[in-house]
N, C-alpha and C positions, 0 to 999 in steps of 0.2 A: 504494500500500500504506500503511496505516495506520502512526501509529509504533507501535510495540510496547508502550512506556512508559504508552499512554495509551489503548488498545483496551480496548472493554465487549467482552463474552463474547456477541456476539451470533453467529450461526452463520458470516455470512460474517467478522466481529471473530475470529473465532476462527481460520478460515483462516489468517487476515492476520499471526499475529504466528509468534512463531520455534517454529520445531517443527510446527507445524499444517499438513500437507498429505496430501491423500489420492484415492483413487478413484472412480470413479464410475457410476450411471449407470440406465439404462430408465427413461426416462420415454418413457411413451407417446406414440407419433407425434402429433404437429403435422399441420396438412396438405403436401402437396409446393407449396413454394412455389417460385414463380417468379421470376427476374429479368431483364433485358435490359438490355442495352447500350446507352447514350444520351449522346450525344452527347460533347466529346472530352476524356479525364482524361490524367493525368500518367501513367505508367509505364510499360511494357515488356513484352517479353514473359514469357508467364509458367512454361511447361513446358520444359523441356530436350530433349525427343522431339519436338518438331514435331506432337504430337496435335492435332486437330481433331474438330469438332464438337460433338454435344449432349453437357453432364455433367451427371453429376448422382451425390450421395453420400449413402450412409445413417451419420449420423454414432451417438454411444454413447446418446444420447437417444432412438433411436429414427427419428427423424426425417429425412425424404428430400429436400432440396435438391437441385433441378434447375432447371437453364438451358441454354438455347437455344445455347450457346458454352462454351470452356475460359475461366474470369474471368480478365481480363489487373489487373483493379484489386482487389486484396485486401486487406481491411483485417482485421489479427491481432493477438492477445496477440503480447506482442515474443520472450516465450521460444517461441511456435509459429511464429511468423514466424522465427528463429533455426535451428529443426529446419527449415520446409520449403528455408531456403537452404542448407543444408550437401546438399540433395537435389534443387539447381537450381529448384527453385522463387521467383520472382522476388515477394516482397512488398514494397511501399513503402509501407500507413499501419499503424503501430502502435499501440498503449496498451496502459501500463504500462513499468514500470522500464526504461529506455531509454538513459541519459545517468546517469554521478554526477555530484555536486558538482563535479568539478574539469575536467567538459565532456567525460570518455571514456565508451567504449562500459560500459554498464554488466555485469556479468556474464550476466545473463537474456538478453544482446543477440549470446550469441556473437561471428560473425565478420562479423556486418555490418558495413557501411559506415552508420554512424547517422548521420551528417552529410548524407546522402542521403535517409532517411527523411521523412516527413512524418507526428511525431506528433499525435496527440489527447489526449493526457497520459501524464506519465513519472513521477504518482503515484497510491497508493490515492485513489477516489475522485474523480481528474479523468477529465473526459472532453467533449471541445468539440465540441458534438451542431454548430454550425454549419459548421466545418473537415470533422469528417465528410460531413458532407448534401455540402459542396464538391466533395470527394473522388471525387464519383461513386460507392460502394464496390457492387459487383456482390456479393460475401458476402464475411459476417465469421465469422473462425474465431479460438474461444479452448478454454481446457480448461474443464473441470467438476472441482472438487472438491467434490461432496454428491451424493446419493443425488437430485435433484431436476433435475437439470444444470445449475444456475444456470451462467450464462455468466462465467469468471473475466475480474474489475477489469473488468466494466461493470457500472456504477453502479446502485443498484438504482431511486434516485431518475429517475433519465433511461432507463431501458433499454425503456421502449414507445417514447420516440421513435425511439433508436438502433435498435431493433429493425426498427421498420417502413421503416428507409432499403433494407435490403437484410437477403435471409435471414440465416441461421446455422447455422454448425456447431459442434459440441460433443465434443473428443477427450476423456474420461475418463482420467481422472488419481485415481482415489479408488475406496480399499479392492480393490485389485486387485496383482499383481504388475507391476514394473515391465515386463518382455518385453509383456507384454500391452501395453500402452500405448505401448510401441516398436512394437509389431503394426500399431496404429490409426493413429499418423502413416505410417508407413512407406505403409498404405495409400490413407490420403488422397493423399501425395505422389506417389503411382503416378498414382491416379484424377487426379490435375492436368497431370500428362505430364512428373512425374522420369521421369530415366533409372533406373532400379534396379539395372542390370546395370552401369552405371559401374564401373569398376574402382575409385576411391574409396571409394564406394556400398558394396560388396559387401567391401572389406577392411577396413571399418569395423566393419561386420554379422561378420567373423571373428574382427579385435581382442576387441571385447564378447564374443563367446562364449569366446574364451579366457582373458579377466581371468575371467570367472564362474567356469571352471572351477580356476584359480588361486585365488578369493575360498574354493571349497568345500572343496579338497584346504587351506588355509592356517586356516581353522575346523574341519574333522576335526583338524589335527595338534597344534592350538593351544587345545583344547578349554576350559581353564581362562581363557584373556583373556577379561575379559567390555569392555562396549563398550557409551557410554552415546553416546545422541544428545540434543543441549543446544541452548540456544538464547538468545543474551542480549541483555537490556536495562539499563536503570540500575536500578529498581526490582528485576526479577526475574530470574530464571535457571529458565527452562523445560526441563526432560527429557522425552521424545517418548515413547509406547510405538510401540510396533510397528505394532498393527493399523491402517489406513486408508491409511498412508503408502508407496506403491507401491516407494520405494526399500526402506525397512528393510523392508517385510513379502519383499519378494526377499530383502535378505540374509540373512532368519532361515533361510527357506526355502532357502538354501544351507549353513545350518548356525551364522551368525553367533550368539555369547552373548550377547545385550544386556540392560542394564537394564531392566527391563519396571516402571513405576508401577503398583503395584494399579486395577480398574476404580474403587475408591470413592474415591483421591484425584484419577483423571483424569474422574471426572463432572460439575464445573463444566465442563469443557472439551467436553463432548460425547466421550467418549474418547479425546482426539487428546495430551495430554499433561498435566503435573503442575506447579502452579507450584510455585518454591521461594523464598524467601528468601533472599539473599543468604549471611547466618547458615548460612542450613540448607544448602548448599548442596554439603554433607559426606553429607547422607543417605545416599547410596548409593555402594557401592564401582565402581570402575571404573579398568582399565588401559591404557583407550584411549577416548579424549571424540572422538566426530565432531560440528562446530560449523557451526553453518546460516551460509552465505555468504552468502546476501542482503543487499543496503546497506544495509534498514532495520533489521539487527541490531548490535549492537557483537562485532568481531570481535578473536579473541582474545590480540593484541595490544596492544589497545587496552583489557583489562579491568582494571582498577586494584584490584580490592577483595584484601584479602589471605587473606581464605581462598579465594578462586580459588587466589591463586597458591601455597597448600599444598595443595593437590587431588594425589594422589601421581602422575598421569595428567604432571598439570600440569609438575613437578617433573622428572618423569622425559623431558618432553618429546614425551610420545605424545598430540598432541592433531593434529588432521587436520582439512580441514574435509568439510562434506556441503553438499547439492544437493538440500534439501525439493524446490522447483521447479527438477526437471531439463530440459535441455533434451531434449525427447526425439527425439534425433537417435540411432544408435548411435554415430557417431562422439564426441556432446558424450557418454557416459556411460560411453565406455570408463576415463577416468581418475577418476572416483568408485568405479567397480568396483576397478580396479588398485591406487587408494592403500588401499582399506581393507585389499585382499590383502596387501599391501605390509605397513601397519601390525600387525596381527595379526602377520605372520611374524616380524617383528623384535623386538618388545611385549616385553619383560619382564613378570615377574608383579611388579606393586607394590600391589595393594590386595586 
């Protein structure tokens, strides 16, 4: 991932930096492409069900990948690699945000064991096409956020080579609601042979439908908190709107108040959100700031400017953070559901 500080506005630059993430998806099929199994790679088994035989998935692109076998070697975005292991799905190579600075598992990385991985890069824009080719990778699965499917954090400079090592799948993540996009993994990880009916599995899937219904009864009662989603850098201080963004366009649609930037100051951004100025940074009222957790933002601990810390949000202590790129497992998104329910209920009105 890009830093944020220093990202052009180019469409996937615009992904990249805080607040920017969203849904996706039809693009017209590809052909069904093929892969096989060739001789002997690192890892394990890969379904939890003991499935066998031919697979094959029609991913949000469109597009039908099929093979001869269930893939024992898959190579994923770390945050889809993340949902399939919380659904017994065994992945070992990743790219993308994987490891912080201080050598732990990075947030995007869930509950794996990253010291076991074998990445191809754990920034914007790496990607080690020869580690891969090594790999053996049978298919590569990441999300989509644009209308187009581009494959997230593979490079645009190297992605015919990566491309052609082994197919891909594309789970859509953009302009859509979040349930939707818990739909597509949940179905992928079916079609790979999770167990679904696990009892984890399915008390997961009840948790989430409970926080939502918590999230909606706690925005009907609360109707006056409004609730900005932010996002920061040194230079700027980004506010999200709504539409694109699979979490917030959920929470509106459960009733949530947010700050919404007009479409003509979020049109340099392609309407994903609004930059601010540090200065400005007061523009809009809000009694609860949800803050993008990703490493490559400064999180809000760490923000030193002093009109942050007169933000009445601020002040009052109702700042929470958010999950642009959730994992979409139901398990990882029941506690993004829960705290915003949480926050609203408690929120004071200060702005």
């Amino acid at each position: 991932m890009p830093d944020v500080r220093s990202t052009s506005f180019t469409r996937r630059g615009l992904l990249a930096v805080g607040g920017a993430i969203g849904l996706g998806v039809a693009l017209t099929a590809c052909g069904d492409d093929k892969g096989k199994s060739t001789g002997s790679a690192p890892q394990g088994k890969t379904g939890a069900s003991g499935k066998s035989g031919p697979w094959s998935f029609k991913d949000d692109r469109g597009t039908t990948v099929k093979l001869d076998a269930l893939p024992t070697r898959i190579a994923a975005f770390t945050g889809v690699a993340a949902a399939l292991y919380d659904y017994g799905i065994k992945v070992d190579g990743v790219f993308g945000p994987t490891t912080a600075k201080d050598g732990k598992a990075d947030v995007q990385a869930g509950d794996m064991d990253v010291s076991k991985l074998t990445v191809f890069g754990n920034k914007w824009g790496q990607f080690n096409v020869e580690k891969y080719a090594a790999f053996q990778p049978q298919v590569l699965i990441s999300t989509t956020y644009d209308s187009t499917g581009t494959l997230w954090y593979v490079p645009e400079e190297s992605k015919d080579q990566i491309t052609k090592l082994a197919p891909s799948v594309a789970v859509s993540a953009y302009d859509r609601q979040l349930p939707q996009s818990l739909q597509r993994m949940w179905a992928l990880a079916e079609s790979l042979g999770g167990d679904m009916k696990a009892a984890k599995v399915t008390a997961a899937k009840k948790r989430f439908e409970d926080a939502s219904a918590r999230l909606r009864a706690a925005a009907k009662a609360n109707p006056g908190i409004r609730v900005m989603a932010g996002s920061a850098s040194d230079a700027l201080f980004y506010v999200s709107g709504t539409n694109l963004s699979i979490d917030l366009e959920y929470f509106k649609a459960l009733g949530v108040n947010f700050v919404e930037p007009p479409e003509s100051a979020k049109k340099a951004t392609g309407g994903w959100f609004e930059s601010l100025s540090w200065e400005n940074v007061d523009k809009y009222k809000a009694d609860v700031i949800i803050m993008d957790d990703r490493t490559a933002t400064i999180q809000p601990a760490d923000i030193t400017k002093a009109t942050w810390k007169k933000l009445p949000a601020v002040k009052a202590g109702q700042v929470i953070s958010r999950s642009p790129e959730p994992i979409l497992s139901y398990d990882k998104c029941v506690a993004m559901v829960e705290n915003l329910a949480k926050a609203i209920e408690s929120a004071k009105k200060v702005a």
